[in-house]
C-alpha positions in Angstrom: 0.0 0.0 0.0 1.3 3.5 -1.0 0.8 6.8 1.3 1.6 10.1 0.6 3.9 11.9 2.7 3.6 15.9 2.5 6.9 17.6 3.3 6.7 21.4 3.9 6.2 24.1 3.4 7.4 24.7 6.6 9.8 22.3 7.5 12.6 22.2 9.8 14.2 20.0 6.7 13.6 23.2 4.8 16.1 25.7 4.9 13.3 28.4 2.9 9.2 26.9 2.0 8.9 24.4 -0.5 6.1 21.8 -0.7 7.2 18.3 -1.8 4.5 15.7 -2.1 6.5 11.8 -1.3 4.6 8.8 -2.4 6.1 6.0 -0.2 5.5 2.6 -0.1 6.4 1.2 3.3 9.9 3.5 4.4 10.6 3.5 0.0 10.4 6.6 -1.7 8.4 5.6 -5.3 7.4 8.9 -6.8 8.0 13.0 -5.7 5.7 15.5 -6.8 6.6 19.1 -5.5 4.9 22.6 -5.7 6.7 25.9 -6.6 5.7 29.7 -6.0 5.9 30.2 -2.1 8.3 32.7 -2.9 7.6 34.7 -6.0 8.8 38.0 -6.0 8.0 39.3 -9.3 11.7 40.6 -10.3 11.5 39.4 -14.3 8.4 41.6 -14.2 10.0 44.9 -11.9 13.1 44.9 -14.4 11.1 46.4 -17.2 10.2 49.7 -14.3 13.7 50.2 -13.5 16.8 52.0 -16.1 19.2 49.5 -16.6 21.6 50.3 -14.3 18.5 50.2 -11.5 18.0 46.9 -12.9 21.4 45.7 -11.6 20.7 46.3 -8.0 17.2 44.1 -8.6 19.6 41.3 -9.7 21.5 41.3 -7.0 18.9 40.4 -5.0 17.4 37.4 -6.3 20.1 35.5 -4.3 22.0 36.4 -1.0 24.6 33.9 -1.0 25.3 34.5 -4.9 24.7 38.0 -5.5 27.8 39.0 -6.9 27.6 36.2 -9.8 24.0 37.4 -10.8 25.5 40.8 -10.7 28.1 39.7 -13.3 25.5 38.0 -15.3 23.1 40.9 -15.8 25.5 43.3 -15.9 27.7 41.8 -18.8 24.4 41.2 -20.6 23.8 44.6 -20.5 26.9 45.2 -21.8 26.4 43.5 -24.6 23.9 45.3 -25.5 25.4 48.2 -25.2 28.5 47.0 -27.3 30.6 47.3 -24.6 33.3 45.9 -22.9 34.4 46.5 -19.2 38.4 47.1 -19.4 40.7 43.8 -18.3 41.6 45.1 -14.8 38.0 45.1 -13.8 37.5 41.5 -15.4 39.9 40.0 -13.1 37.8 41.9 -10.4 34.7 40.3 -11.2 36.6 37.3 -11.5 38.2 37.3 -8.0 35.1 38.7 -6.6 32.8 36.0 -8.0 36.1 32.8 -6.3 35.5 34.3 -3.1 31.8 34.3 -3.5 32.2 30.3 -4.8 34.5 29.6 -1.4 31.9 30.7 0.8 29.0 29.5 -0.8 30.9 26.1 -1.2 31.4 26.6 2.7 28.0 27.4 3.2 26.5 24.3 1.9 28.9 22.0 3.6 27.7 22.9 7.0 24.2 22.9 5.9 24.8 19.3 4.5 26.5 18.2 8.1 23.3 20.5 10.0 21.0 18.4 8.3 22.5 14.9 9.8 23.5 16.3 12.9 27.1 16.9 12.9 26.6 20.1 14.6 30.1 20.4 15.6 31.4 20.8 12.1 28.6 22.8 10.9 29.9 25.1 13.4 33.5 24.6 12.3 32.5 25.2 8.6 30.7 28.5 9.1 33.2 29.7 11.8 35.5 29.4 8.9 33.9 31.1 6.0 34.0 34.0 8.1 37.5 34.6 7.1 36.5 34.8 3.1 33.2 37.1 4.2 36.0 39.4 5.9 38.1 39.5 2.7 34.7 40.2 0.8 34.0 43.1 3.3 37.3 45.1 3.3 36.7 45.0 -0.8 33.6 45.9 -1.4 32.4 46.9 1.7 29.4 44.7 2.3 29.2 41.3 3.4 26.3 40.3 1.1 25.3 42.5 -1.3 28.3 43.9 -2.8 27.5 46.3 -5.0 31.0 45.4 -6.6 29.7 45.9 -10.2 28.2 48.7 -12.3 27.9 48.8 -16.3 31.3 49.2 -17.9 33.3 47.9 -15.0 33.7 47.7 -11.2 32.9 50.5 -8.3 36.7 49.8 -6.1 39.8 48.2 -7.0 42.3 46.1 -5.6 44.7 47.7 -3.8 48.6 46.7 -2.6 47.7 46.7 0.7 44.7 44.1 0.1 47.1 41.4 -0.8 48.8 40.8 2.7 45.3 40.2 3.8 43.9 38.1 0.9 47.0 36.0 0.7 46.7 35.5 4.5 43.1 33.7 4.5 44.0 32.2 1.5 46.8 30.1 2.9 44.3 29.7 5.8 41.3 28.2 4.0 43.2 26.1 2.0 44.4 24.4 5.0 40.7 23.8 6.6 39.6 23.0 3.2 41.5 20.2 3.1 41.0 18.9 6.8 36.9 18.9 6.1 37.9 16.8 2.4 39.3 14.6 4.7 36.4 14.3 7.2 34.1 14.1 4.7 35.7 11.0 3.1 36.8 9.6 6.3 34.4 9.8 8.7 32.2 7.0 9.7 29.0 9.4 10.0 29.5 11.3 7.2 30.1 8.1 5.0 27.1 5.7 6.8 24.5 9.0 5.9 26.0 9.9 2.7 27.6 7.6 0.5 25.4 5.6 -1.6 22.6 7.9 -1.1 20.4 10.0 -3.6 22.3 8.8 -6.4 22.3 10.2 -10.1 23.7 8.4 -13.1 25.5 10.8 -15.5 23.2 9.4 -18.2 19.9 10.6 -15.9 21.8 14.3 -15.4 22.7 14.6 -18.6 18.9 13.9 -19.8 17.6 15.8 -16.9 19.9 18.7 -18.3 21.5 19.0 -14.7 24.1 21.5 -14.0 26.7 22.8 -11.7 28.1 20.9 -9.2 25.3 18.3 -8.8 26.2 17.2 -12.6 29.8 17.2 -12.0 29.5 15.0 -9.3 27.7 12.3 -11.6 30.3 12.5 -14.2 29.4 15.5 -16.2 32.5 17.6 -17.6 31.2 20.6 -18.0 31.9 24.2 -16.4 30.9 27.7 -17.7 34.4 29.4 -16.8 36.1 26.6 -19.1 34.2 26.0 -21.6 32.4 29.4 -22.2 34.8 32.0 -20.2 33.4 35.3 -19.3 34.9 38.3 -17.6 39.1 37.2 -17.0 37.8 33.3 -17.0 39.7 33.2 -21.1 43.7 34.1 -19.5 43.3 31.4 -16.7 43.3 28.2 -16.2 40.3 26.5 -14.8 40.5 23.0 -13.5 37.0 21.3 -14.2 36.4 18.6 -10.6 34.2 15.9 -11.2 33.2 12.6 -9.5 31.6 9.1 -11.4 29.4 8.1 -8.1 26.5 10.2 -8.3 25.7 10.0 -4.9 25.8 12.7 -1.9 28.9 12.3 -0.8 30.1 12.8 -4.5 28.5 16.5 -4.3 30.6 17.3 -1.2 33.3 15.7 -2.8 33.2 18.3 -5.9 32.0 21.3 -4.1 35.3 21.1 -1.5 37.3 20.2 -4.6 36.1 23.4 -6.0 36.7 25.1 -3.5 40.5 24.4 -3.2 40.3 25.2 -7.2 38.6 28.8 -6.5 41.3 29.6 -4.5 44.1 28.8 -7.2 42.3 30.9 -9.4 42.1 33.6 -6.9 45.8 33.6 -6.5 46.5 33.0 -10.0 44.5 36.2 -10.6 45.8 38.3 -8.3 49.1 37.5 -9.9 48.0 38.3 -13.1 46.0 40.9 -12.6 46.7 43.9 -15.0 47.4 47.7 -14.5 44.9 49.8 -15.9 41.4 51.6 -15.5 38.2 50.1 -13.6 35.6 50.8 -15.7 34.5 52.6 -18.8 31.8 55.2 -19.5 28.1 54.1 -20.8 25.4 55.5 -23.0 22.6 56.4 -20.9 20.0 54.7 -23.4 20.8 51.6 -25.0 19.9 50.6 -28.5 17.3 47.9 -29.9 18.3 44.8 -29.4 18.5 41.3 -27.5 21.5 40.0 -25.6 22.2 36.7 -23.9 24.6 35.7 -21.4 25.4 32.5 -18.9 28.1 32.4 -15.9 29.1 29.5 -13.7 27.4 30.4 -10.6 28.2 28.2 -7.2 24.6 26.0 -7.6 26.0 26.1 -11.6 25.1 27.5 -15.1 22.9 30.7 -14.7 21.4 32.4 -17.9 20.3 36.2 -18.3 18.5 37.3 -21.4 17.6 41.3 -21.8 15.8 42.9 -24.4 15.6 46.4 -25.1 13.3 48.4 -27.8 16.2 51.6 -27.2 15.9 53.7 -23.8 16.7 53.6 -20.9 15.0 50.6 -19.9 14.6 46.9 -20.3 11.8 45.8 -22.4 12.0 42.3 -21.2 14.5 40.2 -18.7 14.9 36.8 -18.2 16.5 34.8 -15.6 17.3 31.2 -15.3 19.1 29.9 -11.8 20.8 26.6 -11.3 18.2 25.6 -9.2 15.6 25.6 -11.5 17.6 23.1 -13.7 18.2 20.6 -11.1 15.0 20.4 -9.7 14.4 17.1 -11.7 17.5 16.1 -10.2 16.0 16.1 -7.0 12.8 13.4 -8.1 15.6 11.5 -9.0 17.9 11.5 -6.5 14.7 10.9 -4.0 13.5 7.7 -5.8 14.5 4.4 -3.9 16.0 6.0 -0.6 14.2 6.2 2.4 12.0 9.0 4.6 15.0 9.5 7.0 17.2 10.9 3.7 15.4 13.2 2.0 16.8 16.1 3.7 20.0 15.4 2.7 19.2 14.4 -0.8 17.4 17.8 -1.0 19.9 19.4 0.3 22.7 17.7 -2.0 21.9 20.4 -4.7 22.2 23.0 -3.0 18.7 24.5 -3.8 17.9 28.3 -3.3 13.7 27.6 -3.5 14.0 32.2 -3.4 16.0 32.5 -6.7 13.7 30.0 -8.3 10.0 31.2 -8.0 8.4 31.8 -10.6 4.6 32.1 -10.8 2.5 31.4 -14.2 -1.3 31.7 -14.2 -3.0 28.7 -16.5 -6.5 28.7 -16.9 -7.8 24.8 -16.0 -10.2 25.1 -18.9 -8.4 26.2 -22.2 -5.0 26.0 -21.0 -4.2 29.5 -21.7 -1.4 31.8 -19.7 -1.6 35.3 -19.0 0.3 38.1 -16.4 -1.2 39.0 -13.2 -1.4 42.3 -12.8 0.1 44.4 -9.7 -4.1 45.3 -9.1 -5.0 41.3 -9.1 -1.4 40.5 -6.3 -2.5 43.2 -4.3 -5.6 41.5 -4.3 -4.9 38.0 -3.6 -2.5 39.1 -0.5 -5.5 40.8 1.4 
């Protein structure tokens, strides 16, 4: 006999709402159905009130713990259409910016993946030691979160001489915790019992399921943004692609802290490299007809922008697709076979921001039709 087992939308499990629907036969997980929209926050549609430069500040707010790659995203779209390009010194900028932003995320999620089977103590560690890269983050930009780092035509600070001492510092420092929690995670008994073998994806089910990021590297997927499609400075360094063959959880954490140790080469390599020169360019206030595209490697994996513009000042149309979206199969997947007790950490093995996600589309039952709600008909629904 099958039962349905409702998880969410509030759920300790849950890290923001989400409603998964588990058919479970006995402790077996058989089937996933899940519902989206908890969240929506209408930025697709608020990009086409704002000038394109307001429209930057909107982006970097669809995520908080990847607000600097959406930044770099939108704003080299923009640039595009703009037929610009932001000069090389402020490349390697958004390059180092968007490393340090991949460290901590990376960080992030492995604490979140030891909180959610109880190894409090190195949750704890983890996040006592991403601290350090938030600090670095701070004395550059000046925020912790929202960094405000990039503008059209370049970057709003540089890197200066006596930034390296400190960058160079925690570098040497989270390389060396980095690889102390690669070899907990692969050595330790609790780790291993909750972990390996669990939520599994073949690289033939990611690559139908058109997974990405991490969570499709870990199944055996070679493919990265940076190397394969380089953006800002991504083009004069080297990026070393990680990937696993098992599939399974611990193969995500195995990737993510790989990539982790690899951010920080290319933070120093960077650095090293870095060019003399200006930080930005100056930009036509309107921009001209037209439609750009662009795609990064964000920490969760490939995330796509798309502008259009019928000339002026502001976006006629924007378009967002996060990593999260694209793995969201991955999840069903990953859920089907394992046990009740797992699916937090399955969920959680994709590292899903639910926020940057939401979208909302209106379909009428009867004719199938879609349509926009207007601001008149949400102001309605909320009271």
């Amino acid at each position: 006999m099958s039962f349905i087992v409702p998880i969410g939308p509030q759920h300790p499990a849950l890290e923001e709402p989400e409603h998964f629907r588990v058919t479970v036969e006995g402790e077996e997980i058989v089937d996933v159905d899940f519902r989206l929209g908890y969240m929506h926050r209408g930025i697709e549609r608020a990009f086409q009130e704002k000038t394109f430069g307001r429209a930057l500040y909107l982006a970097e707010r669809i995520c908080g713990i990847c607000s600097g790659i959406h930044t770099i995203a939108c704003v080299e779209t923009i640039e595009q259409l703009a037929g610009i390009e932001a000069p090389r010194r402020a490349r390697y900028i958004r390059t180092i910016v968007a490393e340090l932003e991949r460290v901590h995320s990376h960080m992030l999620w492995a604490g979140i993946a030891a909180h959610e089977i109880g190894f409090m103590t190195l949750f704890h560690l983890l996040w006592r030691d991403r601290e350090h890269v938030m600090d670095v983050l701070e004395m550059l930009t000046g925020n912790r979160v929202n960094y405000a780092a990039n503008k059209i035509g370049g970057v709003r600070f540089d890197i200066k001489p006596k930034h390296l001492g400190k960058i160079s510092k925690v570098l040497d420092k989270l390389e060396k915790d980095t690889l102390h929690y690669a070899d907990v995670f692969t050595s330790d008994q609790t780790i291993l019992a909750r972990c390996e073998g669990e939520g599994i994806l073949s690289k033939k089910d990611a690559l139908k399921l058109t997974t990405v990021g991490p969570t499709a590297r870990a199944s055996g997927v070679d493919f990265d943004v940076r190397r394969d499609d380089p953006y800002s400075a991504y083009d004069e360094l080297d990026v070393d692609v990680k990937t696993a063959t098992e599939g399974d959880v611990l193969a995500n954490a195995k990737v993510r802290l790989l990539e982790t140790l690899e951010a920080i080469n290319i933070i120093r390599n960077a650095v090293d490299q870095m060019p003399e020169g200006e930080i930005s360019v100056k930009v036509p206030k309107e921009l001209p007809e037209g439609q750009a595209s662009n795609r990064v490697e964000a920490p969760r994996g490939e995330l796509f922008y798309h502008f259009k513009s019928e000339g002026g000042e502001k976006p006629a149309r924007g378009k967002v697709r996060t990593p999260t979206l694209a793995n969201i199969p991955a999840i069903i997947e990953k859920l089907k076979g394992e046990t009740v007790a797992e699916i937090p950490i399955v969920v959680a093995s994709i590292d899903p921001c639910f926020c940057c996600t939401e979208r909302v589309t209106v379909v009428d039952k009867d004719t199938g039709e879609s349509r926009i709600v207007t601001k008149k008909e949400m102001r309605e629904k909320r009271q």
